[in-house]
PAVEXPA-831817 format. One record per residue (C-alpha): residue in one letter; chain; x, y, z. Coordinates in steps of 0.001 Angstrom, whole numbers. Layout:
PAVEXPA-831817
R   zavo   lomi        px        py        pz
R      A      A         X         Y         Z
...
//
This chain:
PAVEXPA-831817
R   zavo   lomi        px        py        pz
R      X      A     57584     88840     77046
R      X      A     58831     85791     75510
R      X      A     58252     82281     76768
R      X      A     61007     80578     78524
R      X      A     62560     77947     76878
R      X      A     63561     75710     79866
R      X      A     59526     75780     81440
R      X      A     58204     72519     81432
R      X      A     61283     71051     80109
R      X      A     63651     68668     82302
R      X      A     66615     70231     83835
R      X      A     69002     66521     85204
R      X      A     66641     65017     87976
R      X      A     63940     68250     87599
R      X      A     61058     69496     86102
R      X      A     61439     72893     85722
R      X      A     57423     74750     86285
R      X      A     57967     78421     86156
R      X      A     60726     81220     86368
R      X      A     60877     82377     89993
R      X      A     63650     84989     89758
R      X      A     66042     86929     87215
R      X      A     69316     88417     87439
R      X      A     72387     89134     85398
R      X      A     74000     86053     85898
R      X      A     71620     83343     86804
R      X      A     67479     82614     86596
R      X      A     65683     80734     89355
R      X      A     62946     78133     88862
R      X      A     60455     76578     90682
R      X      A     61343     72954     89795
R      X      A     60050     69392     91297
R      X      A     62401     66817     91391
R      X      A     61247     63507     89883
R      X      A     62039     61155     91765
R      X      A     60754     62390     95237
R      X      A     58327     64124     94061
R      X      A     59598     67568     95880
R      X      A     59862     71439     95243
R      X      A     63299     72628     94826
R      X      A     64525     76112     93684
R      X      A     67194     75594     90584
R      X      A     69255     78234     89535
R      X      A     70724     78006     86034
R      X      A     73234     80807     85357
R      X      A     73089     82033     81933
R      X      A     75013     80254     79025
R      X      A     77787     82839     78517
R      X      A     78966     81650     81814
R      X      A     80457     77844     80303
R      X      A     82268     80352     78528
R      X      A     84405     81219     81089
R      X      A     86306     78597     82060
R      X      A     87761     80043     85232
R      X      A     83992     80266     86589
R      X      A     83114     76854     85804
R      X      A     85798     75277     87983
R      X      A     85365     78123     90618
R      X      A     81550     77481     91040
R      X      A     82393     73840     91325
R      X      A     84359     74195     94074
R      X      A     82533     76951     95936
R      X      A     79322     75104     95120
R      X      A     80777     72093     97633
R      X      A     81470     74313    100246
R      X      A     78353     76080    100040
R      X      A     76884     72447    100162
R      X      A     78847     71625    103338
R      X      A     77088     74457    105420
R      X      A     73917     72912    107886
R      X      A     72367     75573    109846
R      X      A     68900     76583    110324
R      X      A     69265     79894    108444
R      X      A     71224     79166    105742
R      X      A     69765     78606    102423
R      X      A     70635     74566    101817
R      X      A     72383     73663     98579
R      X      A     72055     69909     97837
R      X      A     72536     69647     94635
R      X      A     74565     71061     91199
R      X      A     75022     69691     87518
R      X      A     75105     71285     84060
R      X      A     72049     71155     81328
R      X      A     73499     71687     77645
R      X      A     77009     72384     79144
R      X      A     75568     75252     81206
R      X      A     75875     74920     85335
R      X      A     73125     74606     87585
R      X      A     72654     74732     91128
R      X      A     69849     73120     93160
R      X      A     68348     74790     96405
R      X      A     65447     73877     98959
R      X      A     62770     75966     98336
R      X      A     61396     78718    100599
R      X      A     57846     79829    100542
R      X      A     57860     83621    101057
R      X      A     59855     86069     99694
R      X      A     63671     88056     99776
R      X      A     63916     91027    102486
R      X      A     64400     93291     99782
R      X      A     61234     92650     98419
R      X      A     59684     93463    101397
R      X      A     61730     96687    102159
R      X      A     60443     97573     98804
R      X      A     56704     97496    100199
R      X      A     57152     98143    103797
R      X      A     60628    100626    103103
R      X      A     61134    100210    106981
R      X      A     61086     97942    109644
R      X      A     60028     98551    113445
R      X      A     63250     97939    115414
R      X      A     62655     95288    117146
R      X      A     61592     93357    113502
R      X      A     64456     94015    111835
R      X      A     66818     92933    114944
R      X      A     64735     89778    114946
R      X      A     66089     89304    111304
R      X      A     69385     90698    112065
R      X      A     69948     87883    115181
R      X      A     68840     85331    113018
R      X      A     71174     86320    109944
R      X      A     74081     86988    112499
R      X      A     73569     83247    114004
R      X      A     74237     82105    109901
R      X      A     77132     84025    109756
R      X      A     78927     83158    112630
R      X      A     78589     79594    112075
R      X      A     79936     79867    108175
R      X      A     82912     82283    109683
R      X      A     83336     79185    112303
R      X      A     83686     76769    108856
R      X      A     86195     79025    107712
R      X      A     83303     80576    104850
R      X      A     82955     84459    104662
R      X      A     79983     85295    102492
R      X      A     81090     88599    101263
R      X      A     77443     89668     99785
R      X      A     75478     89853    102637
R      X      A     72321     91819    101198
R      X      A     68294     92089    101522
R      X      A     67735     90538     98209
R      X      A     70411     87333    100064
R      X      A     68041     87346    103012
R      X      A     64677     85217    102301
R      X      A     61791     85057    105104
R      X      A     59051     82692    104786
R      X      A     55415     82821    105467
R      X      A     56690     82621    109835
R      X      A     59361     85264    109637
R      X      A     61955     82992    109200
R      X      A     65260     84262    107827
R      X      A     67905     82672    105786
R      X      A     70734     83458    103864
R      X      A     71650     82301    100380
R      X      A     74161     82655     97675
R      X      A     76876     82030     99815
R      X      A     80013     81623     98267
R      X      A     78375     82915     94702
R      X      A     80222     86356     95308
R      X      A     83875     85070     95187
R      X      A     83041     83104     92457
R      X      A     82369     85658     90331
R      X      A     84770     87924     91298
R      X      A     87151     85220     90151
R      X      A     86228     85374     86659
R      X      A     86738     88288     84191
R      X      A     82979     88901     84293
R      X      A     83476     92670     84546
R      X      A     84600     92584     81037
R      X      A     81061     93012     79579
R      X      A     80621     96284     82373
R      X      A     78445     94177     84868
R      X      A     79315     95073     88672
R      X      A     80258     92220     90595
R      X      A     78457     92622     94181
R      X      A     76653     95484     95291
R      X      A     78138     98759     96613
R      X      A     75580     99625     98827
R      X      A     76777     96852    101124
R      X      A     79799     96605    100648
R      X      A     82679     97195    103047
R      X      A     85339     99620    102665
R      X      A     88228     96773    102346
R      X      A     86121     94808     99838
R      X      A     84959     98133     98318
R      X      A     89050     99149     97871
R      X      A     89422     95730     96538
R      X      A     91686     94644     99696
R      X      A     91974     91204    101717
R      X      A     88482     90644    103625
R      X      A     88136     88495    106385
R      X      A     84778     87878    108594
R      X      A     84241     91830    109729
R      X      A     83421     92128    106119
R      X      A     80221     90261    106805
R      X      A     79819     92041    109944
R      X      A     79829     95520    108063
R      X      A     77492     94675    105475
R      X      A     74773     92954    107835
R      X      A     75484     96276    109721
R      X      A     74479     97913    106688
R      X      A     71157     95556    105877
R      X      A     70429     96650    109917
R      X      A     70246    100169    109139
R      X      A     68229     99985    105776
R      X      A     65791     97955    107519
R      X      A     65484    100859    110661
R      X      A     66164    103770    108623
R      X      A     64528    102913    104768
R      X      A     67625    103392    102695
R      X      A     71767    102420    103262
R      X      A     74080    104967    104670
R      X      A     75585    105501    101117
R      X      A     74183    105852     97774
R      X      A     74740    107376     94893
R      X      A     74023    107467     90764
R      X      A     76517    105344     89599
R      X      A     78725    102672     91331
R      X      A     81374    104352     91309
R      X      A     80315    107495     93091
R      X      A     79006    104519     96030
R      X      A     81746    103097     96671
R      X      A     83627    106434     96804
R      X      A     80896    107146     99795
R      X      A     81721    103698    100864
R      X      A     85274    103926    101604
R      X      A     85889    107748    102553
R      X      A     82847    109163    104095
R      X      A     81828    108524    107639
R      X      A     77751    107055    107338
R      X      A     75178    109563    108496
R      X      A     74690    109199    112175
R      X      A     71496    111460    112723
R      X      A     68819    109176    110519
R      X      A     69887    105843    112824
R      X      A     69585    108792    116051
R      X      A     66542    109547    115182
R      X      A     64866    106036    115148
R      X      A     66760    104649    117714
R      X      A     67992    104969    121548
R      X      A     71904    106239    121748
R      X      A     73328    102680    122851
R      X      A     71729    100719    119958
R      X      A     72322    103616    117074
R      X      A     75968    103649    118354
R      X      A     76516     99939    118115
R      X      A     75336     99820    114682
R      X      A     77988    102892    113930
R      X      A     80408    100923    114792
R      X      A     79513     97976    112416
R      X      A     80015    100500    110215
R      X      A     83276    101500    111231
R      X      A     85868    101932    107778
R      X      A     88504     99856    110236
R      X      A     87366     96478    110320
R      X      A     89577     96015    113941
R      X      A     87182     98370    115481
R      X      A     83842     96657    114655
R      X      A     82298     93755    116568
R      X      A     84259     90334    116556
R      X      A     81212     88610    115640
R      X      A     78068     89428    113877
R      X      A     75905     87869    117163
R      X      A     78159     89948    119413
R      X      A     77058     93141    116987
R      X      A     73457     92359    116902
R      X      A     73289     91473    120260
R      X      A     74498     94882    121294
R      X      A     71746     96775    119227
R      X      A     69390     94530    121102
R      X      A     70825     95393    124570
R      X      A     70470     99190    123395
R      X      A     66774     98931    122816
R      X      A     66344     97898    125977
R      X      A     63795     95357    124838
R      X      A     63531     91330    124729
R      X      A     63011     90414    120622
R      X      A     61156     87467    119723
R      X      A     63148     85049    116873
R      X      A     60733     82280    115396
R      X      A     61447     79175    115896
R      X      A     63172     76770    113993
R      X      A     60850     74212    112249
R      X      A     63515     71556    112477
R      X      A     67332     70467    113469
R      X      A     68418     72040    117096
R      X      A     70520     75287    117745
R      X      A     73663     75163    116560
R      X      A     76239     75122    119667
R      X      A     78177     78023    120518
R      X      A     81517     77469    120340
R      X      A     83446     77947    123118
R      X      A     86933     79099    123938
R      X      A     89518     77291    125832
R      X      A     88814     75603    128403
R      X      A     90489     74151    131932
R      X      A     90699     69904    131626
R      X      A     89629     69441    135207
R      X      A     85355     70028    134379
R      X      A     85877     68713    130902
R      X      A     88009     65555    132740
R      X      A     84956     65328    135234
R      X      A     82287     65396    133219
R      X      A     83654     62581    131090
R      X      A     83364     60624    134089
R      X      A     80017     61337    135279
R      X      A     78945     60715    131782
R      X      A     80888     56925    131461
R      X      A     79137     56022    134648
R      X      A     76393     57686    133734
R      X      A     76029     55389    130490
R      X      A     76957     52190    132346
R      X      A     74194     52786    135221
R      X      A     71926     53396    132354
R      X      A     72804     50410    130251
R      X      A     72360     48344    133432
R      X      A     68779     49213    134057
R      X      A     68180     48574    129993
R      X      A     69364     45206    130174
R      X      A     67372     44527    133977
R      X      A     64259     45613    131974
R      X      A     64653     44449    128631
R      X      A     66139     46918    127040
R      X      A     63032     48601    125402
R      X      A     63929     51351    123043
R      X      A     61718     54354    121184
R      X      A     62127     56403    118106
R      X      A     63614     59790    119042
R      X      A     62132     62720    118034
R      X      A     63067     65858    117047
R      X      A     66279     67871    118832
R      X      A     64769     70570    121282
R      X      A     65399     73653    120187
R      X      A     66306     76985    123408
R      X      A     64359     80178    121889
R      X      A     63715     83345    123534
R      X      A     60956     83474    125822
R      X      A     58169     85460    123999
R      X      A     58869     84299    120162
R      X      A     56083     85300    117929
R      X      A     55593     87182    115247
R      X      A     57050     90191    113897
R      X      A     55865     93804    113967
R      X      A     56351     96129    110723
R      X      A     56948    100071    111432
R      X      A     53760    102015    109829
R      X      A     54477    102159    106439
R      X      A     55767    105594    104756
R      X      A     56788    105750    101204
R      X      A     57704    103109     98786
R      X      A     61225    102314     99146
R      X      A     63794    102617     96509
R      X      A     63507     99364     94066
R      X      A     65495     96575     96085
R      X      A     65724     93140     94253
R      X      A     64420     90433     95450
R      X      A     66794     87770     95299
R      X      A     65468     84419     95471
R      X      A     66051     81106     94583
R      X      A     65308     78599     97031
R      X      A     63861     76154     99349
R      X      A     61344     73866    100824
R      X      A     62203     72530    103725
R      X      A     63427     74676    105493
R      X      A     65105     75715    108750
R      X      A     64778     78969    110614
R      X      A     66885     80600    113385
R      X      A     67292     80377    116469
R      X      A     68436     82422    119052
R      X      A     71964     83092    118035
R      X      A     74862     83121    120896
R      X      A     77271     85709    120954
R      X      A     79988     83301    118782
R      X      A     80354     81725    115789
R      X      A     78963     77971    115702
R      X      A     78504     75247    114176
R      X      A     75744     72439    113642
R      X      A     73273     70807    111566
R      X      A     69683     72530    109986
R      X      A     68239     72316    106354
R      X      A     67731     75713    105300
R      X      A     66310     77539    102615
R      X      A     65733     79944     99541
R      X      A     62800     81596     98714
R      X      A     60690     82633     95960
R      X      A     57037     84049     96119
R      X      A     55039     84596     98782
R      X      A     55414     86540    102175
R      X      A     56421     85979    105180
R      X      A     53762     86397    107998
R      X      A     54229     89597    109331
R      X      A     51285     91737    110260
R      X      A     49337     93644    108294
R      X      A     51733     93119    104995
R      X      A     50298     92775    101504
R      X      A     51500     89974     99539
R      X      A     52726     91195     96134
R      X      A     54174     89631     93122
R      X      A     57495     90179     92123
R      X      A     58958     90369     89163
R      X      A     59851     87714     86511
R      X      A     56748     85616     88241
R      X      A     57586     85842     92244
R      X      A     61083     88248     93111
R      X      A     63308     89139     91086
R      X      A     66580     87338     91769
R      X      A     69769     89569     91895
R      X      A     73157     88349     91892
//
């Protein structure tokens, strides 16, 4: 294979080391910065891209918003430029590897698993839908886990861009079939339930070994994907009525009769199994609040109250004693009772080639137990490249193009 030309050469602030990931429209490194002295994941999409000038000014924009997102499952973008006129994007890095790397090894999931990854995924989404940000390729090579289990999403906002440019052109598809809704599929409006549909779609891969449609060609998928009603009897026989039903209905070809939310979806496969499901811990940043709908003034007016008096007690007995103060620490974070680590269904045969997507992070911020709405808060995510994420009794394997293979 021939040598990349951009290892061990400096990309704006980083050192690129190695080629993490491949795809049609981008490569991921493994990159330190500088400066600090830290691992970062940088994507550089290929140079035919400055061609297009319709993408550059897209990916700026989408790049900010992407940047804008803090949650403890979302992949955290902090930084983009351009080397030799072609754009970059910088990404914390994530020691472990994409979901569909592991599907590729593991081809299924034991239920409660792959809700664990589903809750934690759902708990992203809602809080992007909350900013006003669909996704719109929610898919196992999107989701990374790290070493702990951890999930987080990436690549948000990547989607629209390219589906904004006149990429197609060269006969590339633009998203992936498999997950796609039926709206997005038909090329009509989208709104949040496309998200919904999709991770309903990554939830019954990861229970069942394979999507509900597939197919030789794109085409002939996304054919499946917007008239045929997804096989009911592989979901049936893996899971109890309640929880096979609820993901049926994520899968629903009218988006007004799936879930509201991607928690509220998730939540409901959960209730079906009858069974509580551990979600790791964040390592840092707190739960993101749920958000809450309207409201009567009369606690909120109350509360307010307590809380000035409460202050001006408390800056009383500060100044009475000298007013001694201490570093805070880190934000407490409300988990499930029972978090550990996940359990893989006995392996069966190799699942169908899933690439791994991967680009990102170090730092990085898990889930935690996602409420039932969309929300909104703070939490350094991130990407991931090699590795795997500590689940029992899973090899770690190398993916292609040096860790995973990154799809886009």
């Amino acid at each position: 294979m021939r040598p990349d030309p951009l290892i061990g050469k400096t990309v704006g602030p980083y050192r690129v080391q190695e080629r993490i990931g491949c795809g049609g429209f981008a490569n991921v490194y493994l990159a330190v910065h500088l400066g600090l002295k830290t691992r970062v994941a940088l994507k550089v999409f290929h140079a035919h891209l400055a061609e297009e000038p319709q993408f550059v000014r897209r990916f700026s924009i989408e790049a900010q918003t992407a940047a804008r997102l803090r949650h403890p499952n979302i992949v955290r973008v902090f930084d983009t430029g351009e080397h030799q006129g072609v754009p970059y994007i910088a990404m914390d890095f994530v020691d472990g590897e994409s979901l569909a790397s592991l599907l590729s090894k593991r081809k299924r999931l034991d239920p409660a698993a792959a809700v664990s990854i589903a809750l934690q995924i759902a708990s992203a989404l809602d809080y992007a839908h909350a900013q006003g940000v669909i996704h719109r390729d929610v898919k196992p090579s999107n989701i990374l886990l790290d070493r702990e289990s951890r999930a987080y999403l990436t690549d948000f906002g990547i989607a629209k861009t390219m589906q904004s440019t006149r990429l197609t052109r060269s006969g590339t598809s633009i998203g992936t079939p498999e997950y796609m809704s039926p709206e997005q599929a038909s090329g009509h409006p989208v709104d949040h339930r496309t998200d919904v549909y999709s991770l309903g779609v990554v939830l019954y891969e990861m229970i069942c070994g394979q999507p509900p449609f597939q197919g030789d060609t794109a085409a002939s998928v996304i054919l499946k994907v917007v008239t045929e009603v997804p096989p009911a009897q592989p979901l049936r026989s893996c899971l109890p009525p309640q929880a096979a039903d609820a993901i049926l209905r994520a899968l629903n070809k009218n988006p007004a009769q799936r879930f509201g939310s991607a928690v509220e979806m998730v939540r409901a496969v959960q209730s079906g199994l009858g069974q509580r499901v551990p979600v790791p811990k964040p390592r840092h940043g707190k739960t993101p609040p749920a958000a809450k709908g309207p409201q009567h003034p009369w606690p909120t007016l109350i509360g307010g109250i307590i809380g000035g008096l409460s202050f001006v007690l408390a800056a009383a007995l500060l100044v009475g004693r000298g007013c001694q103060t201490s570093p805070s620490g880190q934000p407490t974070t409300v988990v499930p009772a029972g978090s550990g680590p996940v359990t893989l269904a006995p392996t069966s045969t190799t699942a169908p080639n899933g690439a791994a997507p991967t680009a990102p992070p170090a730092a990085t911020k898990p889930s935690p137990t996602p409420s039932p709405s969309a929300t909104p808060t703070p939490g350094t995510a991130t990407a991931t490249p090699s590795g795997t994420p500590a689940l029992p009794g899973k090899p770690t394997a190398q993916a292609p193009c040096g860790m995973q293979a990154f799809v886009l």
